[in-house]
Kinemage of the C-alpha trace (Angstrom):
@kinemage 1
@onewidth
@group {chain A} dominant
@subgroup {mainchain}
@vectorlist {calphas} color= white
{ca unk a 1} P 66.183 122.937 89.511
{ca unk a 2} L 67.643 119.938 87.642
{ca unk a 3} L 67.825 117.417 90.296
{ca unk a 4} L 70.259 114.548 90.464
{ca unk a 5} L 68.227 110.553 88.977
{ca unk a 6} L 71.590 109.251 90.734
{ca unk a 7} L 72.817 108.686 94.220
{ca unk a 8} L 74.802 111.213 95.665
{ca unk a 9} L 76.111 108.953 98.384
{ca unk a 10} L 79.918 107.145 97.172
{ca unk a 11} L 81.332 104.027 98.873
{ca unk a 12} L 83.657 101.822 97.584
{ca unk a 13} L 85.666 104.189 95.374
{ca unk a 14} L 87.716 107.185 96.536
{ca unk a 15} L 85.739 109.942 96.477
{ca unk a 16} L 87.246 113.349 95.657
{ca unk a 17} L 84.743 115.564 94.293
{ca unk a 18} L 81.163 116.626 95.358
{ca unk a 19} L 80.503 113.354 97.508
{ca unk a 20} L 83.752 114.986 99.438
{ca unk a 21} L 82.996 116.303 102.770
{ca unk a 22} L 84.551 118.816 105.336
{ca unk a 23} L 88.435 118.171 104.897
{ca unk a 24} L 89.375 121.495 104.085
{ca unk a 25} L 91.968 121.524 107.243
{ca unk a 26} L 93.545 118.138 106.366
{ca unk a 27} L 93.476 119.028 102.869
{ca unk a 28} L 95.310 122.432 102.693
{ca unk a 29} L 97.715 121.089 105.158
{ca unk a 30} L 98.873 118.207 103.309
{ca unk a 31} L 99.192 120.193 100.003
{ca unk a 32} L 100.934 122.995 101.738
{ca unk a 33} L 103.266 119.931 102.903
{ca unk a 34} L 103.799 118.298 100.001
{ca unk a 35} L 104.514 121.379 97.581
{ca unk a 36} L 106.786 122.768 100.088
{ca unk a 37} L 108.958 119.956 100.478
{ca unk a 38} L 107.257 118.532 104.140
{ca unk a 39} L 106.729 114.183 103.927
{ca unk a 40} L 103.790 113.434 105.268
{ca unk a 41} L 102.056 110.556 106.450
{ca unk a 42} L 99.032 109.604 106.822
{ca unk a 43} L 97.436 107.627 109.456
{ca unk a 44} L 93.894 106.605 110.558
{ca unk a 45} L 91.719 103.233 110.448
{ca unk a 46} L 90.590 102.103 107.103
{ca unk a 47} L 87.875 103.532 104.947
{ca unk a 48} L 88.501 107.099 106.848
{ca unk a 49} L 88.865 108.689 103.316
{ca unk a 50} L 92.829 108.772 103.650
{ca unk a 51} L 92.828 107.885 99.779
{ca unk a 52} L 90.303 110.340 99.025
{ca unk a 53} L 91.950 113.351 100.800
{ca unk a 54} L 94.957 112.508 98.939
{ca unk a 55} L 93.315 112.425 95.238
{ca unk a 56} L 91.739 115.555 96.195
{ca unk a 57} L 95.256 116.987 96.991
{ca unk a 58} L 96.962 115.735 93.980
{ca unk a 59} L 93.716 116.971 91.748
{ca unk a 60} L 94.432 120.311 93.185
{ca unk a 61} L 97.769 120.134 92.452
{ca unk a 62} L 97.475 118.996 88.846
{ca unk a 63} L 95.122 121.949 88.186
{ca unk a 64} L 96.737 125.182 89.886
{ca unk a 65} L 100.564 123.902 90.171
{ca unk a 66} L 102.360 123.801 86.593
{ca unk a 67} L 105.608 123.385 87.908
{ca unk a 68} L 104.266 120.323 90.182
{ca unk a 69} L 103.960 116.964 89.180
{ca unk a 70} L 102.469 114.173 90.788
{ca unk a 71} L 102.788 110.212 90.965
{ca unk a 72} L 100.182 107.987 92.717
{ca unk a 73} L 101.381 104.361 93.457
{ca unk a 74} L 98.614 101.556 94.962
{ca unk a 75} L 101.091 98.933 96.212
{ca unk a 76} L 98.549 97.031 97.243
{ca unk a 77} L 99.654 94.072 94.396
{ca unk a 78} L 103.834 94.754 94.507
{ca unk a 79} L 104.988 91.545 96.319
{ca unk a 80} L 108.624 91.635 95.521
{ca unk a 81} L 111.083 94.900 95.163
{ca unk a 82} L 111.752 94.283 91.381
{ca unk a 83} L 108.061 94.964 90.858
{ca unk a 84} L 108.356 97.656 93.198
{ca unk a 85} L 110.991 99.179 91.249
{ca unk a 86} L 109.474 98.680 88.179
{ca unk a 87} L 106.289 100.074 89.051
{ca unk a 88} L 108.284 103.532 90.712
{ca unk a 89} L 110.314 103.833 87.899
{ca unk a 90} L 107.625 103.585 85.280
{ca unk a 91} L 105.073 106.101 87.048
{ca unk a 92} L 107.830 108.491 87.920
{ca unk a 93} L 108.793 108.890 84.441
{ca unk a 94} L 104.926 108.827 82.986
{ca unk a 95} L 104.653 111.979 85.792
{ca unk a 96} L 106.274 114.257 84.228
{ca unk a 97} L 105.787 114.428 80.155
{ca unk a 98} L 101.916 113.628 78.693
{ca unk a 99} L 104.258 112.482 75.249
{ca unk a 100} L 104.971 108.714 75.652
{ca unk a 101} L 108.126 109.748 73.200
{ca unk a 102} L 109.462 111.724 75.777
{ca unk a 103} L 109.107 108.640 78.037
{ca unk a 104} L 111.217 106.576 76.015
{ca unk a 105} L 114.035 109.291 75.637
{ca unk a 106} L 113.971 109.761 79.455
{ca unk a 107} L 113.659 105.872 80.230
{ca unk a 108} L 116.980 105.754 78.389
{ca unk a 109} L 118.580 108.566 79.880
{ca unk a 110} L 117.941 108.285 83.216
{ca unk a 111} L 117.935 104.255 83.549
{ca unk a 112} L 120.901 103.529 80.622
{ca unk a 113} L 123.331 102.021 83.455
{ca unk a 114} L 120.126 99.648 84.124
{ca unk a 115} L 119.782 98.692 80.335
{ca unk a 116} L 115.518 98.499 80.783
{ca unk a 117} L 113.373 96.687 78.129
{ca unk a 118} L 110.751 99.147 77.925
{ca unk a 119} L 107.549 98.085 76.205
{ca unk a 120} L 105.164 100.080 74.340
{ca unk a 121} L 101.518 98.988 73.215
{ca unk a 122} L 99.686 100.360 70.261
{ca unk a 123} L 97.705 102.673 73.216
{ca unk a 124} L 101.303 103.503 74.635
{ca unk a 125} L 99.189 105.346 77.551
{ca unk a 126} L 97.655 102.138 78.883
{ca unk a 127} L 100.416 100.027 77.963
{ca unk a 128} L 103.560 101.238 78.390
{ca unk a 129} L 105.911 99.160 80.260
{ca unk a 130} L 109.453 98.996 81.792
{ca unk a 131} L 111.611 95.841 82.859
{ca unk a 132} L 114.455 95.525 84.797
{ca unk a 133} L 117.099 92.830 85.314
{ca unk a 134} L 117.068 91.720 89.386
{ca unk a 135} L 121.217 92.130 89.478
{ca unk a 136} L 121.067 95.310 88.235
{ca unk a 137} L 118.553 96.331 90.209
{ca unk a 138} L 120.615 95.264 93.014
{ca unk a 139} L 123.560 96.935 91.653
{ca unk a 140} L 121.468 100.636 91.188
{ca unk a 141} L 118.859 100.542 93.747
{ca unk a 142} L 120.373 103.855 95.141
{ca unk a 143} L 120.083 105.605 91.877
{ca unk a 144} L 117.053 104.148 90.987
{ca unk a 145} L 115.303 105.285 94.460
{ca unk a 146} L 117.157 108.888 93.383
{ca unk a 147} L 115.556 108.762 89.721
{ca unk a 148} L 113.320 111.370 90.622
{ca unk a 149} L 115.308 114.230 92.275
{ca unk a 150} L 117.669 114.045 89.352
{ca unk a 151} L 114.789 114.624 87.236
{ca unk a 152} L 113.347 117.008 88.843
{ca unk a 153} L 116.165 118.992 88.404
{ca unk a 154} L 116.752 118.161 85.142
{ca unk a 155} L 113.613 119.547 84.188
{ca unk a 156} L 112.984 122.184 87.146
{ca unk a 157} L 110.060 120.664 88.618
{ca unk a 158} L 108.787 119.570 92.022
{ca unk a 159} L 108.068 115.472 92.333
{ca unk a 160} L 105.370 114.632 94.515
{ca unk a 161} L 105.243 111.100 95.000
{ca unk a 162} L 102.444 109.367 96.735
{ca unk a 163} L 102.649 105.878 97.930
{ca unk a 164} L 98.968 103.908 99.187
{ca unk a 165} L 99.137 100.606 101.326
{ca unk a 166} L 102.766 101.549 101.379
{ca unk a 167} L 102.801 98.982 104.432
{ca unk a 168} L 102.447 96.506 102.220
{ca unk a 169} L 105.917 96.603 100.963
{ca unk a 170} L 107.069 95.062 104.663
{ca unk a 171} L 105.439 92.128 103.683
{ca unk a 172} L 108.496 91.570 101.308
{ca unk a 173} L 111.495 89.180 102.073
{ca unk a 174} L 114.013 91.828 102.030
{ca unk a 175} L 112.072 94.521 102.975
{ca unk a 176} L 114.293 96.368 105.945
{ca unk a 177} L 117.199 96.239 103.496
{ca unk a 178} L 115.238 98.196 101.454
{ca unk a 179} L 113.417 100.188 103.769
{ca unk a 180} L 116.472 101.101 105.072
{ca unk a 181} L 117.493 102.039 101.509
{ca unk a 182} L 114.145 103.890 101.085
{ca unk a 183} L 114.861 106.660 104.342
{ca unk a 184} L 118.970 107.190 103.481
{ca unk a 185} L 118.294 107.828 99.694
{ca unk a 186} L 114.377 110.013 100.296
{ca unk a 187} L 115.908 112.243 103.164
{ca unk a 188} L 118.079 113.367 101.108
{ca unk a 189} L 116.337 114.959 98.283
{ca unk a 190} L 115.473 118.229 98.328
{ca unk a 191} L 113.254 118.690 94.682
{ca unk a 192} L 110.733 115.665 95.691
{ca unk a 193} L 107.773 114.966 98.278
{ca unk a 194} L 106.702 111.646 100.024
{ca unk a 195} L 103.218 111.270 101.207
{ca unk a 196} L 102.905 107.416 102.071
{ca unk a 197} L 100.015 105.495 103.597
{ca unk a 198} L 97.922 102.989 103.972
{ca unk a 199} L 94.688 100.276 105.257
{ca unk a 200} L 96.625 99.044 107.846
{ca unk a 201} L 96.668 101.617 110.824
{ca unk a 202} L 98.769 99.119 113.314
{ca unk a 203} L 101.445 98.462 110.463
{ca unk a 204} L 101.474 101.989 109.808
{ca unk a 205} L 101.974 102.949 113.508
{ca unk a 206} L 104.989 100.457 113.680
{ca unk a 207} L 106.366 101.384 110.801
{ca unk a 208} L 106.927 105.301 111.398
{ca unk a 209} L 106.008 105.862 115.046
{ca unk a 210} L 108.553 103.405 116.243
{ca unk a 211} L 111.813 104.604 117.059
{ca unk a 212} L 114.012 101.820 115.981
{ca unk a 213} L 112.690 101.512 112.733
{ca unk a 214} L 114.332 103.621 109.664
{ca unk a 215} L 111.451 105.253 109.053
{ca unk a 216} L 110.559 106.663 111.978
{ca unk a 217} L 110.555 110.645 112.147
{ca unk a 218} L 110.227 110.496 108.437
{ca unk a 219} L 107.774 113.693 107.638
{ca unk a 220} L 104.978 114.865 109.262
{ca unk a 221} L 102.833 112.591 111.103
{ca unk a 222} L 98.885 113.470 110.148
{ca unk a 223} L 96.268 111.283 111.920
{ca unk a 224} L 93.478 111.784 110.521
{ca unk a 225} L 90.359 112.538 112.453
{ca unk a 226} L 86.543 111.674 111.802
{ca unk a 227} L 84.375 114.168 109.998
{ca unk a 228} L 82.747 115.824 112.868
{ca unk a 229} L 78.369 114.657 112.912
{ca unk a 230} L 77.376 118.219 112.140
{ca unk a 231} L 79.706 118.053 109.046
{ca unk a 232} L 78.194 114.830 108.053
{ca unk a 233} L 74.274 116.187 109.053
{ca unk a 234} L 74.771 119.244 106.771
{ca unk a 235} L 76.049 116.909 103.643
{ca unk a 236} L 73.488 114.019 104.157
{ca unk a 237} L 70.463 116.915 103.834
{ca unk a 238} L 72.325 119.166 100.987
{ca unk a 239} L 72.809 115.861 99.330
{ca unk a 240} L 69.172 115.062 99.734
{ca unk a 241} L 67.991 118.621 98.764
{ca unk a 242} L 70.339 118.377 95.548
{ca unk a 243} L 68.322 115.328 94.284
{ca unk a 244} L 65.102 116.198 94.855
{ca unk a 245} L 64.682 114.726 98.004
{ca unk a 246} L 64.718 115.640 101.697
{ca unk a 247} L 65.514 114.423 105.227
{ca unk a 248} L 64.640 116.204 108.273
{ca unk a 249} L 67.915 117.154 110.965
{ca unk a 250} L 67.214 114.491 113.433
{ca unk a 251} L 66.680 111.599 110.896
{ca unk a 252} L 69.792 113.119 109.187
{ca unk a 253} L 71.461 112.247 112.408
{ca unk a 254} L 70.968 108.801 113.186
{ca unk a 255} L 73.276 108.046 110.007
{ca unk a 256} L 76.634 108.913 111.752
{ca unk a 257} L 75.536 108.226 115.089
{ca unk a 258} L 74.602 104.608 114.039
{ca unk a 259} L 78.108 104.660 112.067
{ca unk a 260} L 79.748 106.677 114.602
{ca unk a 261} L 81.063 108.947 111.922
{ca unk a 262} L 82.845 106.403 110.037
{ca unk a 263} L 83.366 108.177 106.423
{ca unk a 264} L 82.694 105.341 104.379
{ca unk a 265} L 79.826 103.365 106.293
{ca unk a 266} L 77.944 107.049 106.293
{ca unk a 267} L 78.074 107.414 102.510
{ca unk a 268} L 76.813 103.324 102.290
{ca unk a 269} L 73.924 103.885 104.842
{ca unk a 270} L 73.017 106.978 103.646
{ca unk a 271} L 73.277 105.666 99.839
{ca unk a 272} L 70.610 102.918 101.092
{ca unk a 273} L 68.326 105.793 103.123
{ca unk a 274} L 68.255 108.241 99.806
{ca unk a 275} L 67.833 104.947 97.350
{ca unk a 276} L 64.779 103.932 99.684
{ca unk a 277} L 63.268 107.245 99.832
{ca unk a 278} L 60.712 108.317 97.393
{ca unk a 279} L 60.855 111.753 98.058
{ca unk a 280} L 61.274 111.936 101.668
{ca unk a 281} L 63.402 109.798 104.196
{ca unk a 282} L 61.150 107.740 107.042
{ca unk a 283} L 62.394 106.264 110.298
{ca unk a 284} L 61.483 102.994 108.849
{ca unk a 285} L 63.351 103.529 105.838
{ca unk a 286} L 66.104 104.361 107.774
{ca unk a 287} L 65.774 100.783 109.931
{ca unk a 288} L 65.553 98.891 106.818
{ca unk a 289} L 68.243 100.403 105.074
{ca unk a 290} L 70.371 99.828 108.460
{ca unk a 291} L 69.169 96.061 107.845
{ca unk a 292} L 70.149 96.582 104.025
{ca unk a 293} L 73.662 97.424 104.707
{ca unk a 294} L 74.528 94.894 108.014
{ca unk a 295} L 73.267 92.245 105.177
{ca unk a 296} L 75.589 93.423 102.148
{ca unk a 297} L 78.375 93.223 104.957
{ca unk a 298} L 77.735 90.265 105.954
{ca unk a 299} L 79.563 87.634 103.737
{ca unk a 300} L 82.724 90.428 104.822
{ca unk a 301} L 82.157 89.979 108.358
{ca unk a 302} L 81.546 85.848 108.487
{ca unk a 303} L 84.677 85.298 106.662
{ca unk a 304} L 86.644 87.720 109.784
{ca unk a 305} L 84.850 85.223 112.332
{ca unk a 306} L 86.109 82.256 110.418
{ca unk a 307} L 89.425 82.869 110.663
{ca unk a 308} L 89.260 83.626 114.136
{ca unk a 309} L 90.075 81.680 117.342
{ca unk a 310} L 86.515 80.800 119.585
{ca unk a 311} L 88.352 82.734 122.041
{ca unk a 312} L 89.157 85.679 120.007
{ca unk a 313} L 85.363 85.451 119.356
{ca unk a 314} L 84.688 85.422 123.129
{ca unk a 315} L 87.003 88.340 123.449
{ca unk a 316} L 85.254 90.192 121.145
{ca unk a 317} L 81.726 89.666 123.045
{ca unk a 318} L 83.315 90.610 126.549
{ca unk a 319} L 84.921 94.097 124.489
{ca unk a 320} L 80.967 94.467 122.763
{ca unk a 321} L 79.894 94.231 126.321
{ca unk a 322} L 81.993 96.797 127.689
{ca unk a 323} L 83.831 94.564 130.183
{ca unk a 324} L 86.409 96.664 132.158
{ca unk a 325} L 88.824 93.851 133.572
{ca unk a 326} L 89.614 91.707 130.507
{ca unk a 327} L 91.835 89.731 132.359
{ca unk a 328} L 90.008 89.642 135.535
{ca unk a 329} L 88.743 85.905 137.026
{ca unk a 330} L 85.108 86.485 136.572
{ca unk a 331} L 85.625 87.947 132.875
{ca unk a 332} L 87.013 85.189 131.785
{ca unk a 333} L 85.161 82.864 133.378
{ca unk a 334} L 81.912 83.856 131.834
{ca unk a 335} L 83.662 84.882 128.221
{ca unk a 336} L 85.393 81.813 128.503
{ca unk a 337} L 88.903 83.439 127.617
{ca unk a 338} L 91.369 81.275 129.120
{ca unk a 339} L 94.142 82.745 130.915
{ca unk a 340} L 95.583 86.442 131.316
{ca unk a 341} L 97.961 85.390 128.708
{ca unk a 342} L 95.319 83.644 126.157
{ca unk a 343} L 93.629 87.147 126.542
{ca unk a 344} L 96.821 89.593 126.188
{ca unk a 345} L 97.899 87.104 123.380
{ca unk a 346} L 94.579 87.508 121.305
{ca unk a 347} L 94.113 91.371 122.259
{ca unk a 348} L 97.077 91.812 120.482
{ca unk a 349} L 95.925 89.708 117.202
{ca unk a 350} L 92.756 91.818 116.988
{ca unk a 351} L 94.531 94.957 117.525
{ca unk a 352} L 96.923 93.757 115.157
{ca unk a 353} L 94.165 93.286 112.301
{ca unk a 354} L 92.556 97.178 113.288
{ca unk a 355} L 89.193 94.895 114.544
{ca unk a 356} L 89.859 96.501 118.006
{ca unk a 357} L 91.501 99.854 119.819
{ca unk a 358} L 91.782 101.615 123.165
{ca unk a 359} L 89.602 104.109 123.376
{ca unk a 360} L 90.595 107.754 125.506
{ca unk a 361} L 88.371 105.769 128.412
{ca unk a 362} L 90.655 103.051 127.950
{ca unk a 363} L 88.212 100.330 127.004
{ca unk a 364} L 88.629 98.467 124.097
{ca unk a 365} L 86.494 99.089 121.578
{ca unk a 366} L 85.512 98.038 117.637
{ca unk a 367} L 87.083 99.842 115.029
{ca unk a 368} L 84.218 98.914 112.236
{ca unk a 369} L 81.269 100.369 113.334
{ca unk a 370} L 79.018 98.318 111.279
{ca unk a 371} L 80.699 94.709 112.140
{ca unk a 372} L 79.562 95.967 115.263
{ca unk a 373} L 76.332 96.023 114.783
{ca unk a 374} L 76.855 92.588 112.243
{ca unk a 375} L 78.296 90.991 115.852
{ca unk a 376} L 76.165 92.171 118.078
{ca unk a 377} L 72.741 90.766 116.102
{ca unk a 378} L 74.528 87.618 115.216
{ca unk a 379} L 75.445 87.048 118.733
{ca unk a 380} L 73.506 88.740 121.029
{ca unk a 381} L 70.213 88.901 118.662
{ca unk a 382} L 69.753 92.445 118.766
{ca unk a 383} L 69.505 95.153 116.023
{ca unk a 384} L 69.973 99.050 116.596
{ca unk a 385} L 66.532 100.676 117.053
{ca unk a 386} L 66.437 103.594 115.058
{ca unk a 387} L 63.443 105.271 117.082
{ca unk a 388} L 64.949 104.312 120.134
{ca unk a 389} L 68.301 106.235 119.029
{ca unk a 390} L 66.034 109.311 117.821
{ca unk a 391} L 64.624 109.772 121.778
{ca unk a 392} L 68.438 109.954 122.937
């Protein structure tokens, strides 16, 4: 057996092939969607693999569907809707010829009204650029936002256009002139697919599960669920066993309990357990890489505090603690919250920033499993007990 010298634990990149767990569900539904006209979105907290589900999608696409193409968008950077327009005209017409001649043909045929500069580098697929004058832009933002339905039957194809940290676009000035924009044009078009979403679950929420905003009713609304522990026990062994290495079921375990099944926290723990492990995994190497990855976090998690209130802070250590009655006298007494308004005031920031939700008990509860942990050490001095959580 030719075992694996590298880690087969991914964090911090989108992970789409063999470090891919247990999404089959979530995965044929959303290509089913998407290839038969359905636009989806797709919500959960962030680092739930949303990004990797959808490269998986789109790689499945790409291979089996010929008559398919596909666009993926990060608008992570796009701070005004020039660049926005820029950036979706550019990748729409990239999508569907591998020629960069062809992209210059259909750059003038389908954008002549906006008279584009396009730019082309001597590597014209890593540098191939098109600008657009702001008043025109104004002028054609219909047909620009319809460029890819009237390709798409120009040429006979499907368009399936998929838009990450698409909340970041409300950040924008005149963003519900063009969200409104966005939903008349989109609805309409019959040859193209929208899968949009993003890092920011709240934003998300308000964006399409509010019923005054244009959005709202959009596509189909996916929230995306944890990988069930089981799933994540039978990957963290097979991913041992594939690189020579091994970890018994109950030590297996204690990864997505301690990250309460967090997708990308279980791939970092369990990159520190396997990296630890000589040939076979140890409670103790299992505490220290739990020390190991609170510590890499850390610099993460002290710049959240910093820009925090000391009562958001205090809030935080009465939710840690499991208090029922946020806003009751002795809760706020000992938390030092201030009043029932200081404390529905900063509930709302953290809930706003996805550091806190209601849980189905309705307490509130972290969303980041491991600035959990971070918190609770820093201000409580105590560290999960990995022997302790084996006798549960």
């Amino acid at each position: 057996m030719n075992h694996e010298k590298y880690s087969p634990f991914i964090f911090g990149n989108t992970v789409s092939d063999n470090a891919y767990t247990n999404r089959e569900n979530e995965a044929l539904k959303l290509k089913q969607n998407l290839l038969g006209g359905i636009n989806t979105i797709i919500i959960s907290p962030r680092r739930w693999g949303k990004s990797s589900l959808v490269e998986r999608v789109v790689l499945e696409i790409n291979k089996h569907e010929k008559r398919a193409k596909t666009v993926l968008l990060d608008l992570f950077t796009v701070n005004s809707d020039l660049e926005f327009f820029e950036v979706y005209t550019r990748e729409i017409i990239k999508s569907t010829s591998t020629k960069w001649e062809d992209w210059m043909h259909d750059a003038k045929k389908f954008l002549g009204q906006l008279v584009p500069t396009i730019h082309v580098g001597v590597n014209p697929h890593l540098d191939f650029n098109i600008k657009l004058e702001a008043e025109k832009v104004k002028e054609f933002a219909d047909e620009i936002l319809n460029l890819p339905e009237r390709i798409a039957l120009e040429k006979g194809i499907r368009i399936i256009i998929c838009l990450d940290e698409f909340q970041n676009l409300s950040n924008m000035s005149n963003y519900e002139q063009l969200e409104k924009k966005m939903r008349a044009v989109w609805q309409r078009q019959k040859h193209v697919s929208y899968c949009l979403y993003g890092s920011k679950k709240h934003m998300l929420e308000d964006i399409f599960n509010n019923a005054s905003k244009p959005f709202y009713r959009f596509g189909d609304l996916m929230i995306l669920p944890k990988i069930s522990e089981e799933s994540w026990v039978k990957f963290i062994q097979a991913s041992f066993r594939k690189s020579g290495k091994q970890i018994t079921k109950n030590l297996a375990r204690t990864i997505p309990r301690l990250m309460k099944n967090h997708s990308w926290y279980v791939q970092q723990l369990s990159h520190y357990v396997w990296n630890q492990s000589q040939t076979e995994a140890s409670i103790d190497v299992v505490q220290n890489a739990l020390s190991e990855l609170v510590f890499a976090n850390q610099p993460l998690y002290q710049r959240e505090i910093e820009g925090m209130s000391t009562t958001q802070v205090n809030l935080l250590k009465a939710i840690i603690q499991q208090e029922k009655q946020l806003t009751s006298v002795s809760v706020m007494r000992n938390y030092t919250l201030g009043t029932p308004r200081n404390v529905s005031k900063n509930r709302a920031i953290l809930e706003g920033r996805d550091m806190i939700q209601k849980n189905e008990n309705g307490l509130y509860e972290f969303l980041d499993p491991a600035f959990e942990i971070w918190f609770r050490k820093q201000y409580f001095g105590v560290l999960w007990d990995v022997k302790t959580l084996l006798g549960d």
